[in-house]
C-alpha positions, 0 to 999 in steps of 0.5 A, a space after each residue: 743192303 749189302 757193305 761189299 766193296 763193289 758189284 764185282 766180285 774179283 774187286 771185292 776180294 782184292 779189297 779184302 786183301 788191301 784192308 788186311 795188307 801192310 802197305 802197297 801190294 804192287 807199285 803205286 796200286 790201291 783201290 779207290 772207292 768203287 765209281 769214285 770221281 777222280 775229275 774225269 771232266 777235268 781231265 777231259 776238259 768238258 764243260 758242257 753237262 750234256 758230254 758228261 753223259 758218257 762219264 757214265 760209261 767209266 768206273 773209275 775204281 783205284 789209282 794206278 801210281 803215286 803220281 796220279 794215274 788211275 784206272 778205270 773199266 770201260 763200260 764198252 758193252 752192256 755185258 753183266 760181268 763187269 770183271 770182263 770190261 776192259 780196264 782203261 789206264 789214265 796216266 798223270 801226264 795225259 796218256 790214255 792206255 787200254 792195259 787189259 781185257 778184263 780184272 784177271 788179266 790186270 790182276 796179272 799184271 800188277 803181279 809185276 809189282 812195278 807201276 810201268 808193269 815192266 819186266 826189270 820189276 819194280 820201279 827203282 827207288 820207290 820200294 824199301 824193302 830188301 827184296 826191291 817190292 812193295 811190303 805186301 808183294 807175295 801176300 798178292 802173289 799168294 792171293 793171286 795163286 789161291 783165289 785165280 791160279 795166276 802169276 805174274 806174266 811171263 811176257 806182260 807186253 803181248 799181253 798189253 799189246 792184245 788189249 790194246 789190239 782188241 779194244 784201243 780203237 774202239 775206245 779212242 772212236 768211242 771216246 772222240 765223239 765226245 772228247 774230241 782230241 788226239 787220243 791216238 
């Protein structure tokens, strides 16, 4: 039996990193226990067991801020590389945002170290370090460098824009057939 932290070996990396960080290494992210239940039921307000059925489909696997929002890969197709999925935002105030293509492109952005993944960097008044982010910021960017050969995005909204372009209607027709709702 394997102690990794996941099936996934980008996720067990980065979990290596948070296990040995001093805090935060980009805003308000931190990885949960991998396929944790975080009341996705609740959050979708099913009450029926057989529309649980689809929540197999979403593999909820760390928070996304302070308040709440978490993040999920989208098990859209039966492919291997579970890096590959798209990774689903659940916001604390019930917005739902396709944010990237794949582990790679998330680990990107949280390159931002800002929890809305903007360009004016880090959220103003949550971090407390000198440099405005998070205390474990460049041992992420260093990781990042060493283990994929990324930083953070020069343009983060095309990039949050092509995810959603591949991947938003496809996941709000999946999702409406068994939370119907407005997920526009």
């Amino acid at each position: 039996m394997s102690n990794a932290y996941s099936p996934v070996r980008e996720l067990n990396l980065l979990k290596e990193l948070q296990d040995r960080s001093p805090g935060y290494y980009s805003g308000g992210f931190e990885l949960r226990d991998f396929g944790y239940d975080p009341g996705l039921a609740e959050w979708f307000d099913l009450k029926n067991p057989h529309d649980l059925e689809f929540l197999d489909r979403l593999i909820p696997f760390a928070q996304a801020s302070t308040s709440g929002s978490f993040f999920a890969l989208w098990k859209c197709d039966d492919r291997e590389d579970l890096a590959t999925l798209p990774v689903i935002r659940f916001g604390d105030e019930g917005d739902l945002d396709v944010v990237a293509r794949g582990l790679r492109e998330l680990f990107e952005l949280l390159a931002l170290d800002s929890e809305s993944f903007d360009l004016e960097g880090p959220d103003e008044g949550y971090y407390d370090t000198e440099d405005g982010h998070t205390d474990g910021h460049s041992a992420y960017l260093e990781w990042l460098e060493e283990n994929f050969g990324l930083a953070p995005p020069e343009d983060p909204d095309s990039m949050l824009d092509r995810a959603e372009q591949e991947f938003g209607a496809r996941f709000r027709d999946w999702l409406r057939q068994f939370a119907p709702g407005d997920w526009t």
